[in-house]
KEKE-3310 file (N, C-alpha, C; in steps of 0.2 Angstrom, whole numbers, plus 5000, padded with zeros to 4 digits):
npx = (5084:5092:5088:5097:5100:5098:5082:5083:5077:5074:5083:5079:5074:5071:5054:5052:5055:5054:5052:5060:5055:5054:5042:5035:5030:5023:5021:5021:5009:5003:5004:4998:4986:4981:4983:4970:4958:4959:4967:4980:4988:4992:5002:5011:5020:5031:5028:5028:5040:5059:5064:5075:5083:5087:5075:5069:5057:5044:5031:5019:5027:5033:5041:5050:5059:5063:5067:5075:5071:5073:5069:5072:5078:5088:5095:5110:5109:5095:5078:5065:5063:5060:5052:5051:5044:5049:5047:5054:5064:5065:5078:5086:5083:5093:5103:5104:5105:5115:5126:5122:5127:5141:5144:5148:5143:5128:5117:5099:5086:5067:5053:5041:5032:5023:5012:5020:5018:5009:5009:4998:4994:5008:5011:5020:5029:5043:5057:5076:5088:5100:5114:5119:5135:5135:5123:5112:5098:5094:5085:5086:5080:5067:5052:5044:5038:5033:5037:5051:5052:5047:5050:5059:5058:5063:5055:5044:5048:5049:5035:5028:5037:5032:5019:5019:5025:5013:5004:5011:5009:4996:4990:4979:4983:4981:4986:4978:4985:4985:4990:4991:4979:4975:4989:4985:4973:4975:4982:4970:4963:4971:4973:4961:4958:4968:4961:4950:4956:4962:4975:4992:4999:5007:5009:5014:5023:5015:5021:5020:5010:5016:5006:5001:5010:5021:5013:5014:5013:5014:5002:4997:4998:4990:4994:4989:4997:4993:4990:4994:5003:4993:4982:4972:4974:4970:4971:4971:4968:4977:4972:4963:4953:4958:4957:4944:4929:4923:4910:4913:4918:4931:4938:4947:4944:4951:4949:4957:4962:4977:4987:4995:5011:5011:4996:4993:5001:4992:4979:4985:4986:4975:4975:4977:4965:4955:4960:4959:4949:4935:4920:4915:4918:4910:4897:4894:4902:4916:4932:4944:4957:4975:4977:4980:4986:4998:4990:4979:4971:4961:4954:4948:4941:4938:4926:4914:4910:4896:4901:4901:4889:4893:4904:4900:4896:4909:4916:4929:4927:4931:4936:4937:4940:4923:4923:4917:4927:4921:4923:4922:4920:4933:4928:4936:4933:4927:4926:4915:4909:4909:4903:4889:4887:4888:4876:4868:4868:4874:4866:4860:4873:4877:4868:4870:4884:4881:4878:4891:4903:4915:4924:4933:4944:4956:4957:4945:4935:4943:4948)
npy = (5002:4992:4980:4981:4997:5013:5023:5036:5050:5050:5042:5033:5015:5007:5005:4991:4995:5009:5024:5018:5019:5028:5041:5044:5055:5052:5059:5074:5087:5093:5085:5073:5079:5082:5070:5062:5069:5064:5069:5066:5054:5035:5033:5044:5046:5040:5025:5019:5027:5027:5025:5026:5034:5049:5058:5069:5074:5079:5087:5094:5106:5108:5107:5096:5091:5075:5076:5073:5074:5078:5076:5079:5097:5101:5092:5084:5067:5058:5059:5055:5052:5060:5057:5071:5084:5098:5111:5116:5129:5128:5134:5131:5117:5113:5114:5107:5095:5094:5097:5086:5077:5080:5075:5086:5098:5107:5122:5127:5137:5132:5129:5119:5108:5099:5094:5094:5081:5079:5094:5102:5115:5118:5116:5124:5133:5140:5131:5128:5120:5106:5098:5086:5078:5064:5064:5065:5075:5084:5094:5106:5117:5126:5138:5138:5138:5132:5117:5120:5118:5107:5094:5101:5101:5094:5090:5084:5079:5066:5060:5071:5068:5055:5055:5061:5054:5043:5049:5052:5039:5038:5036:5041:5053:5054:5042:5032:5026:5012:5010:5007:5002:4996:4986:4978:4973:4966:4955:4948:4943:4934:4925:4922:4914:4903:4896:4892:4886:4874:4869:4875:4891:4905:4922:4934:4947:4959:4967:4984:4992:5004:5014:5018:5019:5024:5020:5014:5003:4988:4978:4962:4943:4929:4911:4896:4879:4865:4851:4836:4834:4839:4844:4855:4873:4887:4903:4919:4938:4950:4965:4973:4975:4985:4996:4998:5006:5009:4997:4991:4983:4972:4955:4941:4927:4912:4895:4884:4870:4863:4874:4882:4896:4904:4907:4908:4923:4929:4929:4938:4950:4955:4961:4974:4978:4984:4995:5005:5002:5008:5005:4995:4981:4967:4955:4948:4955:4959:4954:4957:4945:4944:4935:4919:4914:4904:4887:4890:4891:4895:4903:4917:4930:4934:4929:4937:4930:4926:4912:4896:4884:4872:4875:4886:4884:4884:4896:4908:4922:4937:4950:4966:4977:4978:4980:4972:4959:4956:4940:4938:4925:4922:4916:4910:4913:4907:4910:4911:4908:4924:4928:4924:4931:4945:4945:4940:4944:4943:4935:4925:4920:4915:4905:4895:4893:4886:4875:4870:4856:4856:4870:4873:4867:4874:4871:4870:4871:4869:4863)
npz = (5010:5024:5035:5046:5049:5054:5053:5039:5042:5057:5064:5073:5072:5059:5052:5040:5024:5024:5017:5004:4994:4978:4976:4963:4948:4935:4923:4916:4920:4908:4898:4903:4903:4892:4886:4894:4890:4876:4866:4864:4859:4864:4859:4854:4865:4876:4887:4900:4907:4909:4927:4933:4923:4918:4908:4892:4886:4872:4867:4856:4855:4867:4880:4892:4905:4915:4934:4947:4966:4984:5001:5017:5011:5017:5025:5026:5024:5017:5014:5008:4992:4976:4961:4946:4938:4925:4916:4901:4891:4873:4872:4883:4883:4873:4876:4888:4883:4877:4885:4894:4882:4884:4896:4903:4919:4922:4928:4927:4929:4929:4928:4938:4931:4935:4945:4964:4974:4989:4989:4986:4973:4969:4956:4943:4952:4953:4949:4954:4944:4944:4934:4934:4930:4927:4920:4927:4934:4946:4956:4967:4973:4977:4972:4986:4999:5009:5001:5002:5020:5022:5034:5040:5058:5068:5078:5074:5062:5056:5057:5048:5038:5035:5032:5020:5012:5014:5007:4994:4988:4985:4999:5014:5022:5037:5049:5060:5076:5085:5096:5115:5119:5106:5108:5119:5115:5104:5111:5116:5106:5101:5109:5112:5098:5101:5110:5101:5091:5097:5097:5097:5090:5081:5080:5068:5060:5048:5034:5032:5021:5008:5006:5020:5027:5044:5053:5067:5072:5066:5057:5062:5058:5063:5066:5061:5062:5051:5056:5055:5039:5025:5033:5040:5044:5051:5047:5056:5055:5065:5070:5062:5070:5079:5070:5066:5069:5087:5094:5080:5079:5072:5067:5054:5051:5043:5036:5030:5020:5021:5017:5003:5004:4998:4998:5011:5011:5001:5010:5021:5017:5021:5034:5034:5029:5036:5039:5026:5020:5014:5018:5032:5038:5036:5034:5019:5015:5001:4996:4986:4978:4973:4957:4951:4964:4968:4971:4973:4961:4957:4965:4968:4976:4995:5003:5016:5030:5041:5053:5049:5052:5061:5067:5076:5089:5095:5090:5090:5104:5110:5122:5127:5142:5142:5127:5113:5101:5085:5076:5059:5047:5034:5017:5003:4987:4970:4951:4947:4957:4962:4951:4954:4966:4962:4953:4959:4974:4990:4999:4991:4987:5000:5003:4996:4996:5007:5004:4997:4999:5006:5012:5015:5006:4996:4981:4977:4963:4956:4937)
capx = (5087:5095:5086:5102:5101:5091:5079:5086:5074:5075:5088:5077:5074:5066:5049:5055:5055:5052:5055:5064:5053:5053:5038:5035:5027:5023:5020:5019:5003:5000:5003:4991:4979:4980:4979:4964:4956:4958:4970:4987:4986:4993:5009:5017:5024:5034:5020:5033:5047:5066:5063:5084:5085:5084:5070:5069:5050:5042:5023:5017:5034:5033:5048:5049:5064:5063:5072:5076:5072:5074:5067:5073:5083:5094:5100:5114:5105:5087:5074:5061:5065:5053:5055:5046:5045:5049:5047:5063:5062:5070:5087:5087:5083:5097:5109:5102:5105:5121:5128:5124:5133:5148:5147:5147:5136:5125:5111:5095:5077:5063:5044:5039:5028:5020:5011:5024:5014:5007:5009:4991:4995:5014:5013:5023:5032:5051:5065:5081:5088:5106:5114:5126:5141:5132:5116:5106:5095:5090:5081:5088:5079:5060:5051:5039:5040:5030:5043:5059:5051:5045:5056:5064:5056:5066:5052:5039:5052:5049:5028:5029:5038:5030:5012:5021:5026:5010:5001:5014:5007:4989:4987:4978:4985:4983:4986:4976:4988:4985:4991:4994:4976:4978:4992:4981:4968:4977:4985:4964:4960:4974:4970:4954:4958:4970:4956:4946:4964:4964:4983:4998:5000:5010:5009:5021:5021:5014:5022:5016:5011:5018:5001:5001:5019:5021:5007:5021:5011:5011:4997:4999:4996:4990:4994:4989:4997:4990:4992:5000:5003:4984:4976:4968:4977:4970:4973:4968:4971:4976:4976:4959:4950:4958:4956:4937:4925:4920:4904:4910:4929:4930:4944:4945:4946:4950:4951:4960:4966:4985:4990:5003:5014:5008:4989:4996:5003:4988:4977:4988:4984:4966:4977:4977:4959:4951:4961:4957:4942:4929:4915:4916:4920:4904:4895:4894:4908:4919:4938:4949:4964:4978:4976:4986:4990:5000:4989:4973:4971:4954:4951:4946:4942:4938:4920:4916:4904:4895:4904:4895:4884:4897:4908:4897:4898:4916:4919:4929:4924:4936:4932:4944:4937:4919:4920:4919:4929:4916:4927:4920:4923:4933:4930:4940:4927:4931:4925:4908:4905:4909:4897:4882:4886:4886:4871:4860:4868:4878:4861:4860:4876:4880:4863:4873:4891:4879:4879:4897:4905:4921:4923:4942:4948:4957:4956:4938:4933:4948:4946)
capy = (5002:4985:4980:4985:5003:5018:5029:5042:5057:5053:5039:5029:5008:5010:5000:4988:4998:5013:5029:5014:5018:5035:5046:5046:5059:5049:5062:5081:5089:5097:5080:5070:5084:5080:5061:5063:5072:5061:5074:5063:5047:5033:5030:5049:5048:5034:5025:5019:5031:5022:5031:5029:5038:5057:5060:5074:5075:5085:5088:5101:5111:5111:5102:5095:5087:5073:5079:5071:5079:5074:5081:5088:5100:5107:5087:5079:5060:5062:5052:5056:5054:5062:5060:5075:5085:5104:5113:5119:5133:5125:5134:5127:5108:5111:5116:5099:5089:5097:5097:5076:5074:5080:5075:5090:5098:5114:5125:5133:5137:5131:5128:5113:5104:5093:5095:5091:5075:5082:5101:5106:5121:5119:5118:5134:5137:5141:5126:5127:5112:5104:5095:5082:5075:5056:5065:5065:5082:5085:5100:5106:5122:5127:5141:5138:5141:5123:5111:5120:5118:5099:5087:5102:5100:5089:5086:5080:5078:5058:5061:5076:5065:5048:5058:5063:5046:5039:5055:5051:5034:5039:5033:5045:5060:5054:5037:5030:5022:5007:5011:5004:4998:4990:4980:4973:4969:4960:4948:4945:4941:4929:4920:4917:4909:4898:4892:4889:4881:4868:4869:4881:4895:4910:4929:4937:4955:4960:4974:4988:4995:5012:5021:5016:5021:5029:5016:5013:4994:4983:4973:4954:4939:4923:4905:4890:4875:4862:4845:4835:4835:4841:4846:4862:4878:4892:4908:4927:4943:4953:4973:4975:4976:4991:5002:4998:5008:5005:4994:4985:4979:4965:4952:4938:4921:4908:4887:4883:4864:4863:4881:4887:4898:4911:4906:4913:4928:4933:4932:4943:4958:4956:4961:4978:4981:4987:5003:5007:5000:5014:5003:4991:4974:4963:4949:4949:4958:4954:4958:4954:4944:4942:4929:4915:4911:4894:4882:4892:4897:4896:4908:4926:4934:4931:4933:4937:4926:4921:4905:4889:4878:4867:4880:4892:4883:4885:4900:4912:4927:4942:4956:4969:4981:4978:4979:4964:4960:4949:4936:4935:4920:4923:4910:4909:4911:4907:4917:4907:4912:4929:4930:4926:4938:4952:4946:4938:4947:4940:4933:4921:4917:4911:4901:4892:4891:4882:4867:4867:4851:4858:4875:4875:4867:4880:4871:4870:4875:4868:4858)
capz = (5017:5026:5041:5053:5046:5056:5047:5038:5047:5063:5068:5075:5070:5053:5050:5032:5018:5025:5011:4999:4984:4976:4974:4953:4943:4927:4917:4915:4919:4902:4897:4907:4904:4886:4884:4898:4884:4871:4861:4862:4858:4868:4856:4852:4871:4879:4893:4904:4906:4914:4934:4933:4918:4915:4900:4890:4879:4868:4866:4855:4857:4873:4882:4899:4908:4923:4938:4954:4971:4988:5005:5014:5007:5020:5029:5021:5023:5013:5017:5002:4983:4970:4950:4946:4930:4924:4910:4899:4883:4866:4871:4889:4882:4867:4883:4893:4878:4874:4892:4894:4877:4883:4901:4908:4923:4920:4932:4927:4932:4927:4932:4940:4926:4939:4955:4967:4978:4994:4992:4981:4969:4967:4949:4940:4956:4950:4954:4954:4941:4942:4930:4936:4927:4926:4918:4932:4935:4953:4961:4973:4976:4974:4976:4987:5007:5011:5002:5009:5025:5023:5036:5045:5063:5073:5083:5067:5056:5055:5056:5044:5031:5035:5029:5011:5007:5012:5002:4988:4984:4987:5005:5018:5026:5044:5050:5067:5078:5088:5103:5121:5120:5103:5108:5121:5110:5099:5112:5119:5101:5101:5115:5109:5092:5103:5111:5096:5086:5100:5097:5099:5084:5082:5078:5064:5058:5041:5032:5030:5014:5008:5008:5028:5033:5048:5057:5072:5077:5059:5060:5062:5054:5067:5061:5067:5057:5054:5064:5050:5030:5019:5038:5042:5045:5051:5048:5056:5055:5070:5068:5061:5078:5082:5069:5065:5075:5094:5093:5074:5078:5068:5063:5052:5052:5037:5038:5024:5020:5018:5011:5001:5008:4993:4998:5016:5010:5001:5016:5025:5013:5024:5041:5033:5025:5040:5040:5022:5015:5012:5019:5037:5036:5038:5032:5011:5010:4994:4994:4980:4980:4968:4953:4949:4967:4971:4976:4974:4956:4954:4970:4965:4982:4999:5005:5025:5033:5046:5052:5046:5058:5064:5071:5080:5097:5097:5087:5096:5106:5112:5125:5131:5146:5138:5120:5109:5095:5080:5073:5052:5042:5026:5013:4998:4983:4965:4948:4946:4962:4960:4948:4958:4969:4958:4949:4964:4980:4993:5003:4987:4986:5006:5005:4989:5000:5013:5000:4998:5003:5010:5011:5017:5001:4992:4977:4974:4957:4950:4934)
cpx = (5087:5090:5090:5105:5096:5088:5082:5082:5077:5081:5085:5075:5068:5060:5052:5050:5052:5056:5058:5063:5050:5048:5040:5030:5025:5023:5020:5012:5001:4998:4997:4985:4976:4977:4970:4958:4955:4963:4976:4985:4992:5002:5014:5020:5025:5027:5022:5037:5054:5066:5073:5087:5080:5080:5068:5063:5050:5036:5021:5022:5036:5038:5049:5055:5063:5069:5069:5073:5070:5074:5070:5077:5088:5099:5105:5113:5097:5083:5070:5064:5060:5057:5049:5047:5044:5050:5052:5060:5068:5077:5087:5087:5088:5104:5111:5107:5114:5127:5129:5129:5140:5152:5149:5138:5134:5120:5108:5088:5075:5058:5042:5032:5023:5015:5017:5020:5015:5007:5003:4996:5003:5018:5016:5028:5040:5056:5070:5085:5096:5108:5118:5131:5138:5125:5110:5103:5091:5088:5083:5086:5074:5056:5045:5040:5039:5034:5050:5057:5049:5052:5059:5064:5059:5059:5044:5041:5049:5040:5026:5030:5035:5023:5013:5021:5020:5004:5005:5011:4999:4984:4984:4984:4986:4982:4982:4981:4984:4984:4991:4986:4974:4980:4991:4976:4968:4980:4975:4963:4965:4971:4964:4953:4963:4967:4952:4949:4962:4972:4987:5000:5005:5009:5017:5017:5020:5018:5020:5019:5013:5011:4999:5006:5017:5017:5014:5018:5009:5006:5002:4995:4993:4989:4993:4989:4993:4996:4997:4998:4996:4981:4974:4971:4972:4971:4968:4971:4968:4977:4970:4955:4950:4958:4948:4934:4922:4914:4905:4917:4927:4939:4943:4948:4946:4954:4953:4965:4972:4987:4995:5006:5012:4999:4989:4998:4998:4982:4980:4988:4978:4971:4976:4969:4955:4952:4963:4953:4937:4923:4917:4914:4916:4902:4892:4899:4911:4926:4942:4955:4967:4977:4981:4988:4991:4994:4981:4971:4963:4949:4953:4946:4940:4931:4918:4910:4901:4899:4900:4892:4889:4901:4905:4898:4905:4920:4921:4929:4933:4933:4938:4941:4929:4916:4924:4921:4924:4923:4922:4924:4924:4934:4931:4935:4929:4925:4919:4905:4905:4902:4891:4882:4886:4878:4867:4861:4870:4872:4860:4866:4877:4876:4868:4878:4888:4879:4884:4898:4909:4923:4932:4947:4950:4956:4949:4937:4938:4946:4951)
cpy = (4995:4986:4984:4992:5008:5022:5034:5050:5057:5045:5034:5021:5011:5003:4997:4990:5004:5017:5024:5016:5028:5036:5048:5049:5055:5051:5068:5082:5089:5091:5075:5073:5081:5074:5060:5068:5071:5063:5071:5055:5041:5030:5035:5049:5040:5034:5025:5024:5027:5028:5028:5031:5044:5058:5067:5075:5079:5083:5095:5105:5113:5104:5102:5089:5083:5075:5074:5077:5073:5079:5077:5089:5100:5098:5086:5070:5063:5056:5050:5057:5054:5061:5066:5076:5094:5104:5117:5124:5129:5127:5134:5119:5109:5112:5109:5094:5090:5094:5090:5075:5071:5078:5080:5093:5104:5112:5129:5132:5138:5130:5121:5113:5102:5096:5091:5087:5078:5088:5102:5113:5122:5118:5124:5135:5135:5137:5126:5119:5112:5099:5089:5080:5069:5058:5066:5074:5081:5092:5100:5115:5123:5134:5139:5134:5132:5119:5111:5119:5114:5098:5093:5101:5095:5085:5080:5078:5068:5059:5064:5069:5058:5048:5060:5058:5044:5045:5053:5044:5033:5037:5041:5049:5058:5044:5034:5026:5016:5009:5007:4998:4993:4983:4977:4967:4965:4952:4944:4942:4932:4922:4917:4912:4906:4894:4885:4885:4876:4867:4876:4885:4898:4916:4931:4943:4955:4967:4979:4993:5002:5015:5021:5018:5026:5026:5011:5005:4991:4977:4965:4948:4932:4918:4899:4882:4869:4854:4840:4836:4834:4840:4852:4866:4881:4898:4914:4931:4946:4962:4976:4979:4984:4998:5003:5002:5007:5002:4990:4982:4972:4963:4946:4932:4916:4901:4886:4874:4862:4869:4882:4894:4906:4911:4911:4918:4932:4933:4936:4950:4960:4960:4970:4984:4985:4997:5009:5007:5006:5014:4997:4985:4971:4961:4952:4951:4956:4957:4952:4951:4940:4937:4926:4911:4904:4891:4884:4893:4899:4901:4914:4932:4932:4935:4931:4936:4924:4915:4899:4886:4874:4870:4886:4891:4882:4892:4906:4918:4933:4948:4959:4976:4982:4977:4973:4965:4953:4947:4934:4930:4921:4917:4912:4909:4912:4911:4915:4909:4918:4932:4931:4931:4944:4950:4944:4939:4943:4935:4926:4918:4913:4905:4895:4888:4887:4874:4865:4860:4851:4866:4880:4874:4873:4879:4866:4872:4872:4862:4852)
cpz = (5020:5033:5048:5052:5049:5052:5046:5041:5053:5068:5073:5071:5065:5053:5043:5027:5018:5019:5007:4994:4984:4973:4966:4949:4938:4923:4919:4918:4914:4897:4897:4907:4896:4884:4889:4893:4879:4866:4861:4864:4863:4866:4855:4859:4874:4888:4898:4903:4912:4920:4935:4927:4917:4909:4898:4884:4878:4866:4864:4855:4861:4877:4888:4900:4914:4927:4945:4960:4979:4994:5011:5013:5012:5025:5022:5019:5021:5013:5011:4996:4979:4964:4950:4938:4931:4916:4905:4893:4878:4869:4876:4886:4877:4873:4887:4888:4878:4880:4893:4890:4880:4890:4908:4913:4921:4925:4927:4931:4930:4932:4933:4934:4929:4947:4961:4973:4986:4997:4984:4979:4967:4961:4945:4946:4953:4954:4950:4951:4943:4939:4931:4931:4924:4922:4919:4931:4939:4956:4969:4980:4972:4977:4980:4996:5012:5009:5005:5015:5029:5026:5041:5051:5064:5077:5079:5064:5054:5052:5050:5036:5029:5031:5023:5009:5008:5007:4993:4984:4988:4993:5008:5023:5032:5045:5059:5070:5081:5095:5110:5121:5114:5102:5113:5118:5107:5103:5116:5113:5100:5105:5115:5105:5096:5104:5107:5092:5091:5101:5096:5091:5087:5080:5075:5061:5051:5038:5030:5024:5012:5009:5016:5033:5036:5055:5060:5075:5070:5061:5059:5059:5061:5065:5065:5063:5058:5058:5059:5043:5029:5025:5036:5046:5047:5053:5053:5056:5063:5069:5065:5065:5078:5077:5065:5072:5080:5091:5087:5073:5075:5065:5059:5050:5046:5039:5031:5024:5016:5013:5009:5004:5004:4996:5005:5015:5006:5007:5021:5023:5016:5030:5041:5031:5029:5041:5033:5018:5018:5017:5026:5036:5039:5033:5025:5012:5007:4994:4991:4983:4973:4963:4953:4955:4965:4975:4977:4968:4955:4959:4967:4971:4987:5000:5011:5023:5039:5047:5053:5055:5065:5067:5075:5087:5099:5094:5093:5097:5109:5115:5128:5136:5139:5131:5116:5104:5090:5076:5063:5049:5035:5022:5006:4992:4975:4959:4946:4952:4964:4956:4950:4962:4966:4953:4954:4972:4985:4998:5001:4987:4994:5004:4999:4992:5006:5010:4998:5001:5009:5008:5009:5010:4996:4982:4974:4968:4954:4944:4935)
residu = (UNK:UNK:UNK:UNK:UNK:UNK:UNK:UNK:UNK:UNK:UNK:UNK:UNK:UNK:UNK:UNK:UNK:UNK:UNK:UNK:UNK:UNK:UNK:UNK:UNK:UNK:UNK:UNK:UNK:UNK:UNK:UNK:UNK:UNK:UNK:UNK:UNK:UNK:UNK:UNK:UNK:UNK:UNK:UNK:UNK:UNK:UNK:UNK:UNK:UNK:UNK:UNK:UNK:UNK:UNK:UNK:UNK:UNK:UNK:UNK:UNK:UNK:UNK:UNK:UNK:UNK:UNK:UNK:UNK:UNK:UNK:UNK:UNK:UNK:UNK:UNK:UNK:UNK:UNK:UNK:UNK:UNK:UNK:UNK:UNK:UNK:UNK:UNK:UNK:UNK:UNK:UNK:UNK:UNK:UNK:UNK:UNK:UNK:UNK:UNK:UNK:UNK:UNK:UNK:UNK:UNK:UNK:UNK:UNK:UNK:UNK:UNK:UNK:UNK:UNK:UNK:UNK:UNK:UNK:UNK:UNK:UNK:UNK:UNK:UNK:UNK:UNK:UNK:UNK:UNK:UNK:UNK:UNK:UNK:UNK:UNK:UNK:UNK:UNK:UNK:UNK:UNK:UNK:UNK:UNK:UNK:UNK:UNK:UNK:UNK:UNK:UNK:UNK:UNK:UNK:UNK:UNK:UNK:UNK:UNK:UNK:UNK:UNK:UNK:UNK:UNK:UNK:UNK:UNK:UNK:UNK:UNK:UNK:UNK:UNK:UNK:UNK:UNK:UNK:UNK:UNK:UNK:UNK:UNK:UNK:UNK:UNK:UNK:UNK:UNK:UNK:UNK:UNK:UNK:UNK:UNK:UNK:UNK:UNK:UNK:UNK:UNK:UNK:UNK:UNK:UNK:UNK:UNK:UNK:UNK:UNK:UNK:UNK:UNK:UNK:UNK:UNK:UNK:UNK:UNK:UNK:UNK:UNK:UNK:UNK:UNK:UNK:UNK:UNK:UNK:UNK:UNK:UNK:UNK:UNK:UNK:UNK:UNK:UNK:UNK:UNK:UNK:UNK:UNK:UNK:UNK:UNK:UNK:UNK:UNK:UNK:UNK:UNK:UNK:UNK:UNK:UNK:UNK:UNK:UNK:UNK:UNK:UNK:UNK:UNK:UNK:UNK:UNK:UNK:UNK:UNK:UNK:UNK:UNK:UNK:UNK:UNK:UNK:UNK:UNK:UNK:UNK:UNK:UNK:UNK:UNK:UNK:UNK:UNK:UNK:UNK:UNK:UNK:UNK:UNK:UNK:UNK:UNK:UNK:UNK:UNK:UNK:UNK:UNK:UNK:UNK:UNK:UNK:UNK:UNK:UNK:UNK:UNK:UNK:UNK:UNK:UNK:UNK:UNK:UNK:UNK:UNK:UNK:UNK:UNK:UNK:UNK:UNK:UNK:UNK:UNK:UNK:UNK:UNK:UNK:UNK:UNK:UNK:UNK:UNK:UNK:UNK:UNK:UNK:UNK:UNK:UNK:UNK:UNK:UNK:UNK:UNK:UNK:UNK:UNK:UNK:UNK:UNK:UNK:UNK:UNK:UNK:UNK:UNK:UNK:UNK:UNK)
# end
């Protein structure tokens, strides 16, 4: 979907890459049930399958076709695309096969193979296949009262399907908004790390992840470059605050000398962590970040800190009617430091990070 294109539900300015990527089955049930059991090995079935090419397997004499589908049924623009999977008899699959050969379309009904992503138990219920001309086989009819019924509401339609996609790629069922007091918060938090920058930065929006669509205020990244060529940047994240709970809002802050623009980019994967991590983001904590980056290889993950000695009496503070936002320090920790920590406990390692010499270099550790 192009930036100057409305969402296809409801017509309104799409968040970027809103529905783009299509909800994919990988396999059968009976299938995934099997190798999950040890009983089919990792090579009698293709691992990958081509998600623009129709596939037609066979396990144990049991034949399963991928099919298209796309919700909802009854619009002519379709916001949600599913690969799913049905299950065919020998002389349905010799009809499939036959049918592609020769270019032509054919209908039948078959048993969804698959759990369809966001409706529990709609395994076995009866869909409606067709066969297109180009090969394709899309569902265009199921039985079962809850997916014809997905996206109709005009007045949910957009919220309705924005919770399948994010259930589709194993995000949460409800998403917390921001809201009016949010996008207060986020400009107090700012205003503070101004302070503590000494110089003039800027706020840009991060994208949000498929398991999160629907979340109508994308968090933000705040930058504050440096003064000139190999100074000190620092980043934070804006967007965590608000969806951590009253009393433990926290955001987070990393000083970083002269960063790559990919070293950037993976610190902006934290803007989000607050509204999915399991456990509340405070001191030790240890979140992964990509390998390999530019310009950092030898960092592994980021670990939230107290902020060092030398920055306490400037570190900055956020309050918005009453409640305070804790600014943690994320430092960039490479795979030797890693290890202390899982062997001698975040306690051991900060005391360790306190005889660093510079904390900010990204390329610590490097040989």
């Amino acid at each position: 979907m192009s930036s100057d294109e409305t969402c296809p539900c409801c017509g309104q300015e799409p968040t970027p890459g809103l529905f783009e990527r299509p909800v994919i089955v990988r396999l059968p049930l009976a299938i995934a049930e099997l190798r999950a059991a040890g009983e089919l090995a990792g090579g009698e079935i293709l691992d990958e399958l081509p998600p623009d090419d129709p596939q037609i397997i066979t396990v144990d004499d049991r034949v399963f076709l991928r099919a298209w589908a796309q919700l909802p049924f009854s619009r002519t623009v379709r916001a949600l695309t599913y690969g799913l999977w049905v299950e065919l008899t020998p002389a349905q699959a010799e009809r499939i096969r036959a049918a592609r050969d020769a270019g032509r379309r054919a209908s039948l009904h078959a048993p969804l193979a698959c759990t369809w992503p966001g409706f529990p138990g709609s395994t076995g219920a009866r869909a409606r296949v067709q066969l297109e001309a180009d090969g394709d086989a899309r569902i265009d009819h199921v039985a079962d009262d809850r997916i014809m019924a997905a996206g109709q509401d005009p007045i949910s339609r957009h919220r309705d399907l924005a919770r399948l996609y994010r259930i589709g790629f194993g995000g949460p069922g409800h998403v917390a908004q921001a809201g009016f007091r949010g996008f207060h918060l986020r400009g107090e938090c700012f205003d503070a790390l101004e302070g503590f920058a000494g110089r003039n930065g800027y706020r840009e929006q991060v994208p949000v992840p498929v398991h999160l669509t629907g979340l109508e205020l994308p968090a933000e990244r705040a930058v504050f470059p440096p003064r000139d060529t190999g100074g000190e940047a620092i980043l934070a994240t804006l967007g965590n605050a608000e969806a951590c709970r009253p009393g433990r809002r926290v955001e987070l802050v990393a000083l970083l000398r002269d960063p790559t623009e990919p070293l950037v980019e993976a610190f902006s994967m934290l803007t989000y962590w607050g509204r999915y991590a399991k456990e509340p983001l405070d001191v030790g904590r240890m979140l992964r970040m990509p390998a390999g980056i530019e310009g950092a290889e030898s960092m592994r993950a980021w670990l939230l800190c107290e902020p060092p000695m030398w920055l306490v009496e400037r570190w900055p503070q956020a309050e918005l009617h009453g409640e305070q936002v804790r600014f943690l320090y994320a430092v960039p920790i490479t795979e030797d430091e890693m290890n202390t920590l899982h062997r001698y406990g975040a306690k051991q390692l900060l005391a360790e990070l306190e005889t660093v010499e510079d904390l900010r270099d990204p390329h610590r550790g490097d040989s």
